[in-house]
PADOFI-933918 format. One record per residue (C-alpha): x, y, z; residue in three letters; residue number from 1. Coordinates in steps of 0.05 Angstrom, whole numbers, plus 32768, in hexadecimal, padded with zeros to 4 digits. Layout:
<recs>
+------+------+------+-----+-----+
|   c1 |   c2 |   c3 | res |   n |
+------+------+------+-----+-----+
|    X |    Y |    Z | ala | NUM |
...
+------+------+------+-----+-----+
</recs>
This chain:
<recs>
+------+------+------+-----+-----+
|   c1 |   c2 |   c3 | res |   n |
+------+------+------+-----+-----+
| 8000 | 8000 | 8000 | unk |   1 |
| 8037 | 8024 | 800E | unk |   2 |
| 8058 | 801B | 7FCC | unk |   3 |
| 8011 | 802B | 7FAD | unk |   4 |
| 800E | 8074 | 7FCC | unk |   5 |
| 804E | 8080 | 7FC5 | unk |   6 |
| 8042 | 8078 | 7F76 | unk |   7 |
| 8001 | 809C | 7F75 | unk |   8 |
| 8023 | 80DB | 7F91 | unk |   9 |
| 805A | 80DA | 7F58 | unk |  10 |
| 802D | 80CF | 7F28 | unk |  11 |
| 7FF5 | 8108 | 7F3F | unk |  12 |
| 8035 | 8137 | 7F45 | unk |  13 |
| 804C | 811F | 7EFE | unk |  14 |
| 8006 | 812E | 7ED9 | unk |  15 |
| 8001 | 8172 | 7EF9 | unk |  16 |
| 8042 | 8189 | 7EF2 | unk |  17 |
| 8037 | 8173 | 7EA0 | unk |  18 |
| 7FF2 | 8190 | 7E9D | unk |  19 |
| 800C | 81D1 | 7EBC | unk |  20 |
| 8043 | 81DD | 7E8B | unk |  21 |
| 801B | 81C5 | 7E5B | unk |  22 |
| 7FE4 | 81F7 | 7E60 | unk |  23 |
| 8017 | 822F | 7E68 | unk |  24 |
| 802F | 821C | 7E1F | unk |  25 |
| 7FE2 | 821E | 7E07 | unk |  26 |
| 7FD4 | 825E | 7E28 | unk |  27 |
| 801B | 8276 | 7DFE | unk |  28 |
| 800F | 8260 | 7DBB | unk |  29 |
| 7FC2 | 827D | 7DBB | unk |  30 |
| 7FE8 | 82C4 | 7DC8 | unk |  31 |
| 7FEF | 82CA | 7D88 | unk |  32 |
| 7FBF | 82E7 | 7D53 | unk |  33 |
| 7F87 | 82B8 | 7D35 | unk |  34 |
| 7F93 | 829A | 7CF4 | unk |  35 |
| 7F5B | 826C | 7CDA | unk |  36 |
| 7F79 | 8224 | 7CCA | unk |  37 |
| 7F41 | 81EE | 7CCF | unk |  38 |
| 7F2C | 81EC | 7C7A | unk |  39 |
| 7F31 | 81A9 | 7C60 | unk |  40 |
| 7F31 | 8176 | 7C9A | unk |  41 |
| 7F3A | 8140 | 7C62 | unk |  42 |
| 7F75 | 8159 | 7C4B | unk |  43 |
| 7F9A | 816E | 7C87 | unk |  44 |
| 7F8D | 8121 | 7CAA | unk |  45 |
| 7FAD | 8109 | 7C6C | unk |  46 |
| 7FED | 8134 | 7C7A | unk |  47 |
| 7FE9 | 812D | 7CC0 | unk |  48 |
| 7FEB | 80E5 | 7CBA | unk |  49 |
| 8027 | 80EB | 7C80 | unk |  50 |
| 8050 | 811B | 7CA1 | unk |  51 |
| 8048 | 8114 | 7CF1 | unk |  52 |
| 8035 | 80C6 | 7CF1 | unk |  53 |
| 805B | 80AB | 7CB7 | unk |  54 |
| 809E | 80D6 | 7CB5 | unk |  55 |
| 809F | 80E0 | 7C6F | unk |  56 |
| 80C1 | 811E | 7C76 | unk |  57 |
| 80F7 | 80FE | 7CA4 | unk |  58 |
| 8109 | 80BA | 7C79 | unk |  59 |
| 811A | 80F3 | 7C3D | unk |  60 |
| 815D | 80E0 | 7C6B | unk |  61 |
| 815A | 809C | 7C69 | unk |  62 |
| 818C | 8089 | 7CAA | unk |  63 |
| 8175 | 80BB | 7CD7 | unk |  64 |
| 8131 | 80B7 | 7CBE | unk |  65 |
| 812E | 8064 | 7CCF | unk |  66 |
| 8151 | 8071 | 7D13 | unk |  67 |
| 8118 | 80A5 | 7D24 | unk |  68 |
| 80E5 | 8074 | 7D0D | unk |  69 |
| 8103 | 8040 | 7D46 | unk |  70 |
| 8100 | 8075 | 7D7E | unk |  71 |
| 80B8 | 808C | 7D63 | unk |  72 |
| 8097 | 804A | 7D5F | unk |  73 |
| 80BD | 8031 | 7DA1 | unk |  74 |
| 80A8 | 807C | 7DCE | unk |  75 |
| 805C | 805F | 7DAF | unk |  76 |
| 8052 | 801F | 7DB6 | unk |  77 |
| 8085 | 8016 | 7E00 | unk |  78 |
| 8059 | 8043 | 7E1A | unk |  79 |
| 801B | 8012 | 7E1B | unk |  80 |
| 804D | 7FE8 | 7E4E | unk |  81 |
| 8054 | 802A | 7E72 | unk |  82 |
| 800A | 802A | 7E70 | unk |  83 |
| 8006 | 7FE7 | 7E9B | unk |  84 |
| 8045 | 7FF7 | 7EC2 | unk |  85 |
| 8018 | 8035 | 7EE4 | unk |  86 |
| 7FD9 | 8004 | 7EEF | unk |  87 |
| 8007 | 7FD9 | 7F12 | unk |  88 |
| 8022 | 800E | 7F3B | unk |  89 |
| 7FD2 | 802D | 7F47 | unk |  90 |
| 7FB9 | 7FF2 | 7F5F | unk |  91 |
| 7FF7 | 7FC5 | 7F7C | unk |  92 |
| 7FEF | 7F8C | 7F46 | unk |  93 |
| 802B | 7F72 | 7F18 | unk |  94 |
| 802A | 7F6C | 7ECE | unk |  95 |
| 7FDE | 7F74 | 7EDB | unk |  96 |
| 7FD4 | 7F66 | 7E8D | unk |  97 |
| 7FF9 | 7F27 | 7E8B | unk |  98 |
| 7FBD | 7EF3 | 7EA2 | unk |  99 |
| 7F87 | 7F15 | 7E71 | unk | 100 |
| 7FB5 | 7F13 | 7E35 | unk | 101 |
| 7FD8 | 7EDB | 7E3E | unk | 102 |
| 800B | 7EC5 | 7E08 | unk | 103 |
| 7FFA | 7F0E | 7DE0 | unk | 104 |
| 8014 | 7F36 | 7E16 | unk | 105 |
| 8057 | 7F02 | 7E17 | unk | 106 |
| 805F | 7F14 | 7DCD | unk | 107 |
| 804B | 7F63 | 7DD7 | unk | 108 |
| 8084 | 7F64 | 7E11 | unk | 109 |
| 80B0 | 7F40 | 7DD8 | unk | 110 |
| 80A3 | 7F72 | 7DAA | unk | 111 |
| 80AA | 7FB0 | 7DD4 | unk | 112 |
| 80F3 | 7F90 | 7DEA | unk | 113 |
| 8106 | 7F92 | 7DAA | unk | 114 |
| 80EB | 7FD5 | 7D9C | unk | 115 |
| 8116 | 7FEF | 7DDF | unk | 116 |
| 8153 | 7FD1 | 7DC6 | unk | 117 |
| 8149 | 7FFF | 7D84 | unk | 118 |
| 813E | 803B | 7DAC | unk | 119 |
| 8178 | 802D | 7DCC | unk | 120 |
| 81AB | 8021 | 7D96 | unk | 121 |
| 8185 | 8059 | 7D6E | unk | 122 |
| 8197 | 808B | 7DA8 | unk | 123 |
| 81DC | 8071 | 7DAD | unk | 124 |
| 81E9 | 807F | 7D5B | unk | 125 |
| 81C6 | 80CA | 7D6A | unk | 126 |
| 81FB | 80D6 | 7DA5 | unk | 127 |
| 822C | 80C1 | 7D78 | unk | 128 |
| 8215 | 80EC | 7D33 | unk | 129 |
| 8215 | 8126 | 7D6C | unk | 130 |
| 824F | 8118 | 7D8A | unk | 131 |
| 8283 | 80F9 | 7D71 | unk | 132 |
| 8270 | 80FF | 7D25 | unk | 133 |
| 8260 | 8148 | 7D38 | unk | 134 |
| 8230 | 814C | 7CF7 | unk | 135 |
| 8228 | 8198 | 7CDA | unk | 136 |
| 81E1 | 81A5 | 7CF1 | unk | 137 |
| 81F0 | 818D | 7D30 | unk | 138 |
| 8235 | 81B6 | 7D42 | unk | 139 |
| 8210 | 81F8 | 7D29 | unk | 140 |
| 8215 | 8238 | 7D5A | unk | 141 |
| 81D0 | 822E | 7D5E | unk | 142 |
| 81D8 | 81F1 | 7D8C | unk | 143 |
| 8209 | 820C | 7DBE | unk | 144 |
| 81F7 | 820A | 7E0E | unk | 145 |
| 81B6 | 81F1 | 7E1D | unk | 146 |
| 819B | 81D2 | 7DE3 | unk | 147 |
| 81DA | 81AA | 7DDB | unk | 148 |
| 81D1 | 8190 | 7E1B | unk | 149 |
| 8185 | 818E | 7E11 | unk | 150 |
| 818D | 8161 | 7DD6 | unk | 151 |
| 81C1 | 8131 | 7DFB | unk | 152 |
| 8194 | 8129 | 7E37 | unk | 153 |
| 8158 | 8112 | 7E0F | unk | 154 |
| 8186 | 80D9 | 7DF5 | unk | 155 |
| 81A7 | 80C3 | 7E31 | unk | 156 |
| 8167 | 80C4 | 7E52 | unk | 157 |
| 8140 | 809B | 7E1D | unk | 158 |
| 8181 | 806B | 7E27 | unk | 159 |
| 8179 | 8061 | 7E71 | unk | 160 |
| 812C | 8059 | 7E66 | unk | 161 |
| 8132 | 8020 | 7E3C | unk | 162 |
| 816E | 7FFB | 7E65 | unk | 163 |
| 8144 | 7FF9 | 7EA2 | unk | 164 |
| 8107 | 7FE1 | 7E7E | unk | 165 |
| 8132 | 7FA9 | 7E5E | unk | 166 |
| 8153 | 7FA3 | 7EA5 | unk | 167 |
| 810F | 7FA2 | 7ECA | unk | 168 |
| 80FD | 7F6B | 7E8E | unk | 169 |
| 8138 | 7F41 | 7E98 | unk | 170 |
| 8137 | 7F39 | 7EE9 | unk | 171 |
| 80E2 | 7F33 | 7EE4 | unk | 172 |
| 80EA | 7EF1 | 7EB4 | unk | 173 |
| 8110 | 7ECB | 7EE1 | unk | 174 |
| 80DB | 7EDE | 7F17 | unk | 175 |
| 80A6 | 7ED4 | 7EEB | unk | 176 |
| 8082 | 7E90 | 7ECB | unk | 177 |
| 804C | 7EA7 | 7EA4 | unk | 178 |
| 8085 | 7ED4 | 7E7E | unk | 179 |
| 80A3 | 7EA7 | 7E3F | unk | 180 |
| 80B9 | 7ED8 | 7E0E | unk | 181 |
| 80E4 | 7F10 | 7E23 | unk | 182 |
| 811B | 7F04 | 7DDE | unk | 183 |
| 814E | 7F39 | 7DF4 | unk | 184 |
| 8144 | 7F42 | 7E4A | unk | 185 |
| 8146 | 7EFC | 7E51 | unk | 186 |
| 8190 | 7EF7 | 7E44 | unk | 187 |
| 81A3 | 7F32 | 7E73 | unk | 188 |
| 8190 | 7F12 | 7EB6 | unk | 189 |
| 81B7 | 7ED3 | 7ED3 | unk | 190 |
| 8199 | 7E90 | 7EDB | unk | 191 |
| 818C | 7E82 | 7F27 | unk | 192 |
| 815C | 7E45 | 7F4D | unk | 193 |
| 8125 | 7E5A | 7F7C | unk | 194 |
| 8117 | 7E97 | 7F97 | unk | 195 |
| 8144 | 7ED8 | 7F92 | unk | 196 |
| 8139 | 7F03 | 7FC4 | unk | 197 |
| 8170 | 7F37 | 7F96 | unk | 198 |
| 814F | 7F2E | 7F56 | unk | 199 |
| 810B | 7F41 | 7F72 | unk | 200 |
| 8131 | 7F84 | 7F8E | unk | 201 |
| 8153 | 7F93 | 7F4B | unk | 202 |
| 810C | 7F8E | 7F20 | unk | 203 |
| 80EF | 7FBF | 7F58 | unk | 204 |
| 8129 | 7FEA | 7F51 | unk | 205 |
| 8129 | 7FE9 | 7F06 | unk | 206 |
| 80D7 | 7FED | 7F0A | unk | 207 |
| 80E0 | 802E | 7F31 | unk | 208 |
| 8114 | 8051 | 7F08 | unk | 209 |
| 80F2 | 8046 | 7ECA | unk | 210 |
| 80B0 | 805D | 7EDD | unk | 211 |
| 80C4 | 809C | 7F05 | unk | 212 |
| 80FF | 80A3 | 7ECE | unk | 213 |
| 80C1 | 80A8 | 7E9B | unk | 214 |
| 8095 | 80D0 | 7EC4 | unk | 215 |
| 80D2 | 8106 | 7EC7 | unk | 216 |
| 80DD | 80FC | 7E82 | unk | 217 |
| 8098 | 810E | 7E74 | unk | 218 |
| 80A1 | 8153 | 7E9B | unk | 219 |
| 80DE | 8159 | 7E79 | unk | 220 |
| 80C2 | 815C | 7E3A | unk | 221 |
| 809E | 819C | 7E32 | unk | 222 |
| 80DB | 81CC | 7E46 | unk | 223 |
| 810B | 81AC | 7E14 | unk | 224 |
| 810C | 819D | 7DC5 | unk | 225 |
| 80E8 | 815B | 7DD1 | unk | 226 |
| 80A9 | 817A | 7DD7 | unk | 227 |
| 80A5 | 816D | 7D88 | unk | 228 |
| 808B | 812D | 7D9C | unk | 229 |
| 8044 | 8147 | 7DAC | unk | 230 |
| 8044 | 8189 | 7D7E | unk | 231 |
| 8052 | 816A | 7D43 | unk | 232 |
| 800E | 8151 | 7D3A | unk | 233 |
| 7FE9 | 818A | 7D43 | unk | 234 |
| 801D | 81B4 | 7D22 | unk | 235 |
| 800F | 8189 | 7CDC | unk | 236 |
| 7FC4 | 818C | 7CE2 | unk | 237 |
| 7FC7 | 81D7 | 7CE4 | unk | 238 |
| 7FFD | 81D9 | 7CAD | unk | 239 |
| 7FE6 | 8219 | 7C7F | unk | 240 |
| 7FCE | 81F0 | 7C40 | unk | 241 |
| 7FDF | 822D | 7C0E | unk | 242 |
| 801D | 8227 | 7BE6 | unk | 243 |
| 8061 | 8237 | 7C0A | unk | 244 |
| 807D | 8279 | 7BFE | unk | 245 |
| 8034 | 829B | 7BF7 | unk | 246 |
| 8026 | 82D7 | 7C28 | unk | 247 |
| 7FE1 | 82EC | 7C3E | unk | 248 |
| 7FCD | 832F | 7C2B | unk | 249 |
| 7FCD | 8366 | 7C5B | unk | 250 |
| 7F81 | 8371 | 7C5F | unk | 251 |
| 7F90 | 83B3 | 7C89 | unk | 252 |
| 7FBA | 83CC | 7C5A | unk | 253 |
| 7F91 | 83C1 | 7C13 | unk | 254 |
| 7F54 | 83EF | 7C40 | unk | 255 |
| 7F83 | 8421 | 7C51 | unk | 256 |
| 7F98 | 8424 | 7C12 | unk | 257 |
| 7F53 | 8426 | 7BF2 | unk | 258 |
| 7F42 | 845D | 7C27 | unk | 259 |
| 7F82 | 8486 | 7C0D | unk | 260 |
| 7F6A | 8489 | 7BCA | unk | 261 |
| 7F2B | 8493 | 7BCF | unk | 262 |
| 7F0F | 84CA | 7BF1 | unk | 263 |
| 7EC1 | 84B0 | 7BF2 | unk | 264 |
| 7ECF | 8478 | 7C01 | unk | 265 |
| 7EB3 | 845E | 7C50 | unk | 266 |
| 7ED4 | 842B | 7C78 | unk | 267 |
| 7EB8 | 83E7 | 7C81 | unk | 268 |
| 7E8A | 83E0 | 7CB2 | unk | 269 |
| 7EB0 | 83CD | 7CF6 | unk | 270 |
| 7EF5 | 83E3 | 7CD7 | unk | 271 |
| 7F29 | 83F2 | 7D09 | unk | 272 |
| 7F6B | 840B | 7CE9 | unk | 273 |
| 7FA4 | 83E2 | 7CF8 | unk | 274 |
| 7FD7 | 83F4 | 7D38 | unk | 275 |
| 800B | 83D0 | 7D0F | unk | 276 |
| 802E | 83B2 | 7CDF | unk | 277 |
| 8057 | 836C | 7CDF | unk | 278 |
| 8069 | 8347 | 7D1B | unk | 279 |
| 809A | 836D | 7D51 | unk | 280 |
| 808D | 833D | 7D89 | unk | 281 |
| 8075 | 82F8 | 7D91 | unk | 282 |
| 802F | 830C | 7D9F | unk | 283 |
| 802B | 832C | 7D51 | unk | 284 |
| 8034 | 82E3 | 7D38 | unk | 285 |
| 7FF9 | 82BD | 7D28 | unk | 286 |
| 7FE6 | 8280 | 7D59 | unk | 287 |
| 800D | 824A | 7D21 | unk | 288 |
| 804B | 8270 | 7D18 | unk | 289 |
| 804B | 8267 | 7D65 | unk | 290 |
| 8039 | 8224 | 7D68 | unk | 291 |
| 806E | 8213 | 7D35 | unk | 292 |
| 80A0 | 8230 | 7D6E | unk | 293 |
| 8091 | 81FA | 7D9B | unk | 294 |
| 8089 | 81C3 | 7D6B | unk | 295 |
| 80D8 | 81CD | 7D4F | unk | 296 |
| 8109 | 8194 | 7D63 | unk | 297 |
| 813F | 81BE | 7D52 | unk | 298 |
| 8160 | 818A | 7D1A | unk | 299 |
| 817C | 81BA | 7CF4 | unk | 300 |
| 8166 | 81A0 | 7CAC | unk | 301 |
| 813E | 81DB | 7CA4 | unk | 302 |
| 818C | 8203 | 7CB1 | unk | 303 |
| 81AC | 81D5 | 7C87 | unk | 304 |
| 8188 | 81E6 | 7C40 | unk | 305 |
| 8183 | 8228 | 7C49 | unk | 306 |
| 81AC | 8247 | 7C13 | unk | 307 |
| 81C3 | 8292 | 7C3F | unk | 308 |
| 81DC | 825D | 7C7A | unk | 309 |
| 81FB | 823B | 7C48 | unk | 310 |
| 8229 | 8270 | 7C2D | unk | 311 |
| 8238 | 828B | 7C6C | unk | 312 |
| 81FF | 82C6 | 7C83 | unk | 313 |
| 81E8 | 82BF | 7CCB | unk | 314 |
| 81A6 | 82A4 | 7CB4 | unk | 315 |
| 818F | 8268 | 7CDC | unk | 316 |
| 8148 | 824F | 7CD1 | unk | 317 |
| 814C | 8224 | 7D0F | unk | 318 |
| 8164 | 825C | 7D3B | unk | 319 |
| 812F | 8287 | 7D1A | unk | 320 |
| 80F7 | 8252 | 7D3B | unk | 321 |
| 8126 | 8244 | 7D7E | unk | 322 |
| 8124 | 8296 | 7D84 | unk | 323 |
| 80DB | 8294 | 7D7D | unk | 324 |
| 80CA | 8264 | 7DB2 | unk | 325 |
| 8106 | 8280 | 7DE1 | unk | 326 |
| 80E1 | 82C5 | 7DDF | unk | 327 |
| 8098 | 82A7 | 7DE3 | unk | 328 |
| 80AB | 8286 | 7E27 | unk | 329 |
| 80CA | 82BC | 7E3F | unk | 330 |
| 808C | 82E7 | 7E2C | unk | 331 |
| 8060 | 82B8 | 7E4E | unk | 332 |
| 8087 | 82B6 | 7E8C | unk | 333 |
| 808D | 8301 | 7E8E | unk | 334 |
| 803C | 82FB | 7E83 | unk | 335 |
| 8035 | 82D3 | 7EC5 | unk | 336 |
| 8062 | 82F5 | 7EEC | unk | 337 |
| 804F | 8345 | 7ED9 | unk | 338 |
| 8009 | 8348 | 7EB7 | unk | 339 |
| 7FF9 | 8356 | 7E78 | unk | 340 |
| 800C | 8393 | 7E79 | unk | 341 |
| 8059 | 8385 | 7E7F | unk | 342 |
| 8091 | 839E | 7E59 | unk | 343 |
| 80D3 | 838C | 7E5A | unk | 344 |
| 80F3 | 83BA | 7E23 | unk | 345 |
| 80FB | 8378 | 7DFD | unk | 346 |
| 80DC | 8359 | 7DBE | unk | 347 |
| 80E0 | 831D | 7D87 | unk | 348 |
| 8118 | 8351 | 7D5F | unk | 349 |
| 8144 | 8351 | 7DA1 | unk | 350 |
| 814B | 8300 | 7D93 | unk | 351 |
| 8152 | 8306 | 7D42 | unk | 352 |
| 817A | 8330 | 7D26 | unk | 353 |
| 816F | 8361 | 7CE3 | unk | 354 |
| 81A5 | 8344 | 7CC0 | unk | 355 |
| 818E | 82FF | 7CC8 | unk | 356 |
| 8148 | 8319 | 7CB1 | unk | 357 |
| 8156 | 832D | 7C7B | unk | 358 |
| 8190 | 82F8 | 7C61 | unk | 359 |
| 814E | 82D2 | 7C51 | unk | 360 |
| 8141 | 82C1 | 7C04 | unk | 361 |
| 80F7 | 82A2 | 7C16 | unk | 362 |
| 810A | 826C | 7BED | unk | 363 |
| 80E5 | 8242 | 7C1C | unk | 364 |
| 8118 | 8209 | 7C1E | unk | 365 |
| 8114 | 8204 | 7C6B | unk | 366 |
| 80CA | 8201 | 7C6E | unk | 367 |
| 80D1 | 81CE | 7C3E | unk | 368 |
| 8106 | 81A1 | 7C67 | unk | 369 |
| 80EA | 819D | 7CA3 | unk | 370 |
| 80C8 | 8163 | 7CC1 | unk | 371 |
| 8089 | 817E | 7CDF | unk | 372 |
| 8077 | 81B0 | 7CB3 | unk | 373 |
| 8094 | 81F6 | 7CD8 | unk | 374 |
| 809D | 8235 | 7CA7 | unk | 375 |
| 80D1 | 8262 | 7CC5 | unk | 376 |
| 80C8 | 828C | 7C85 | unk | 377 |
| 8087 | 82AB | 7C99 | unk | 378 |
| 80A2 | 82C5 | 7CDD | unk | 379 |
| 80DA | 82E0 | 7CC6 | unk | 380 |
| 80B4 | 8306 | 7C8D | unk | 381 |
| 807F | 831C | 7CBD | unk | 382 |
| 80C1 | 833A | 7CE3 | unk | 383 |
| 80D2 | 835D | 7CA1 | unk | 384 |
| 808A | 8376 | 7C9B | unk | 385 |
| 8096 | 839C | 7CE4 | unk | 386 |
| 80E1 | 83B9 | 7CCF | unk | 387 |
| 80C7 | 83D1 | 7C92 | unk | 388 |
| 807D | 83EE | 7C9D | unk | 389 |
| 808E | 8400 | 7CE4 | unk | 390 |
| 80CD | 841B | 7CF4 | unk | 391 |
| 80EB | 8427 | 7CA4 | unk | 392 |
| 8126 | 83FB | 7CA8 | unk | 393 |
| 8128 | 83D9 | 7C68 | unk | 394 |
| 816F | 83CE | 7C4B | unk | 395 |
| 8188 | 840A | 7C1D | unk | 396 |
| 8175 | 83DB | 7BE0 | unk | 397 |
| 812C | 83D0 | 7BF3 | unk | 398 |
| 8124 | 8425 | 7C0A | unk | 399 |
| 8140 | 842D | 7BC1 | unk | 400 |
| 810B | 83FB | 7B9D | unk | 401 |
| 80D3 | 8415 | 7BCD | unk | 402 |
| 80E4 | 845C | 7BB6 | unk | 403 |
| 80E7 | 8448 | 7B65 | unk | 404 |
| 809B | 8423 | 7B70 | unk | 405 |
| 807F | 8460 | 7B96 | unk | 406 |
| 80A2 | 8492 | 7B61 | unk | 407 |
| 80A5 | 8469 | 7B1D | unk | 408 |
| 8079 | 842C | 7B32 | unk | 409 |
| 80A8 | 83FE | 7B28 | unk | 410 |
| 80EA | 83E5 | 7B45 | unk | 411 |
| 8110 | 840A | 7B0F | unk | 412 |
| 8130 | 8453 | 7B18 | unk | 413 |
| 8113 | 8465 | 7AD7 | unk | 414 |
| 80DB | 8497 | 7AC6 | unk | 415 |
| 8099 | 846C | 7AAA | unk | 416 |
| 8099 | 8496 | 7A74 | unk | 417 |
| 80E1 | 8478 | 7A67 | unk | 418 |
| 80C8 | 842A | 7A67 | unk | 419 |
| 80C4 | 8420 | 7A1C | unk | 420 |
| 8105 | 8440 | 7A07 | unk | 421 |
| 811E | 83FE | 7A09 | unk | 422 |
| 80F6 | 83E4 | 79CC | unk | 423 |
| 8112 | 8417 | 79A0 | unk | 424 |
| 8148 | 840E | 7971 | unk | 425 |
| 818D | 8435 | 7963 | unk | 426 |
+------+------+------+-----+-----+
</recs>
């Protein structure tokens, strides 16, 4: 009984310490301004399904692609042990599934071992490619500190995870009768006759750490890059089904114009002329471009096609999203802490820089590479928007083309009267 509270607590503390976090990165994400996203359920399960289910985007790499498959399907389908592992703990049983299921649940435990060991060895080659291979996209500035550390955390954790399952496994079948198929745990533990008062306290032991290891694990998840895991779903659904590289029009701006040039003309009914232009702050994005924030796993394929990286300009679409989601928490916590009225002299321009703004050639080639769908492009031209509409800091080239379309109306320094001369003949 003891045992049995003792578990409860945890796992109370556990859910409420997830659904806490949780709803704080809810309340974030619906800061941002409404965009309508819900045409075409049809179309958007099929992509969901594609993208976030099957990894299409990811196996584009085959190697790393496969070795995400094995820690995908393995975080899935282990979890239904977990699942059995917590009505155990609830209600003081063991292996509580075992009777009902019989030889299905000794082939099921089979299977998941199997699964575990390709976790395992897929987490080992990730340390490695991190590590000691030290591959491009992973040694980028962009990684340095924290989400270095983040990244080899989540692996060394998911290690640990899996060797005291197979552990707790190997000890349990020499304990157990009704257990017959355990192909990989079965040749960890040593033969012994009778009773074991030691193996019985090493399954306990490994029972424990695995469970609380997955229930801080689980708490763990929504503060680091991980937290792809859940948003990636979600973050395909809602993927914009327009064509990449199309902007919405400015409604605001087309009625102000109208209004300009025409004299008699009324506003709309209900019209409220715009406070301003672009996005200067997290709370200027819409709801997805927020969502897409929280939903990167910080790869780096998305860096590693884009062409101004490549040749050297500070650009970095994955820093452009890790940015994003630095400032939105921050925002948030600020939020919490002073009201909404706070202000702390800071906004999303503090975190991303002119230059790398405008290094961007909205070829789209990030949005295209990455795995769940997220469009750095379409922040970082909604930043543009607020440099140039709001505080006139276009680069020199753009002030001179704006000038030749407002005087000439085109990009050209030439006079429209001019245009033609080039059809005539000497």
């Amino acid at each position: 009984m003891v045992s049995q509270i003792i578990f409860a607590v945890l796992l109370g503390i556990s859910i409420w310490l997830f659904a806490k976090k949780v709803n704080f990165i809810r309340r974030n994400i619906l800061l941002g301004r409404d965009e309508k996203l819900n045409d075409n359920p049809g179309k958007r399960w099929k992509q969901m399904a594609l993208v976030a289910l099957g990894q299409s985007k990811m196996v584009v790499r085959p190697i790393p692609g496969l070795l995400h498959i094995f820690v995908y399907a393995g975080f899935i389908l282990i979890n239904i042990e977990i699942l059995e592992i917590i009505i155990d703990g609830i209600v003081g049983t063991h292996r509580i599934l075992m009777a009902p299921f019989g030889q299905l649940y000794n082939w099921a435990i089979g299977f998941f071992e199997i699964l575990a060991v390709l976790v395992l060895l897929s987490c080992a080659i990730f340390l490695y490619r991190r590590n000691v291979l030290k591959i491009g996209r992973f040694k980028h500035k962009d990684l340095t500190g924290w989400p270095w550390l983040d990244a080899n955390a989540i692996l060394i954790t998911e290690i640990v995870l899996m060797a005291a399952l197979l552990v707790m496994n190997a000890f349990d079948e020499k304990l157990q009768t009704g257990i017959t198929t355990m192909p990989i745990s079965s040749w960890l533990a040593p033969d012994f006759t009778g009773e074991s008062a030691s193996f019985h306290y090493i399954e306990r032991t490994a029972w424990w750490a695995h469970i609380i290891g997955v229930l801080a694990f689980l708490n763990y998840v929504p503060y680091s890059k991980h937290w792809h895991i859940i948003m990636s779903f979600p973050n395909v659904w809602y993927t914009p089904l327009k064509p990449k590289g199309s902007f919405t029009n400015m409604a605001s701006v087309t009625t102000e114009v109208q209004l300009m040039m025409d004299p008699t003309a009324q506003p709309p009914e209900g019209y409220v002329a715009p406070a301003g232009f672009g996005a200067r702050d997290v709370k200027d994005l819409s709801w997805k471009n927020l969502m897409d924030a929280y939903s990167c796993t910080e790869c780096g394929r998305c860096t590693s096609v884009c062409p101004a990286n490549i040749t050297g300009k500070l650009l970095s679409p994955r820093k452009i999203m890790m940015a994003t989601r630095d400032r939105l928490e921050e925002y948030g916590e600020n939020l919490d802490e002073k009201g909404a009225d706070f202000s702390d002299e800071k906004d999303l321009h503090s975190y991303i820089s002119a230059e790398e703004l405008w290094a961007c050639t909205t070829c789209n080639a990030c949005a295209e590479a990455c795995p769940v769908n997220i469009n750095p492009v379409d922040i970082i031209f909604q930043m543009r928007q607020y440099l140039v509409m709001e505080k006139s800091a276009a680069p020199a080239e753009l002030n001179n083309m704006f000038t030749n379309l407002e005087n000439n109306g085109a990009p050209w320094q030439f006079s429209p009267a001019d245009r033609a001369n080039w059809t005539e003949t000497k």
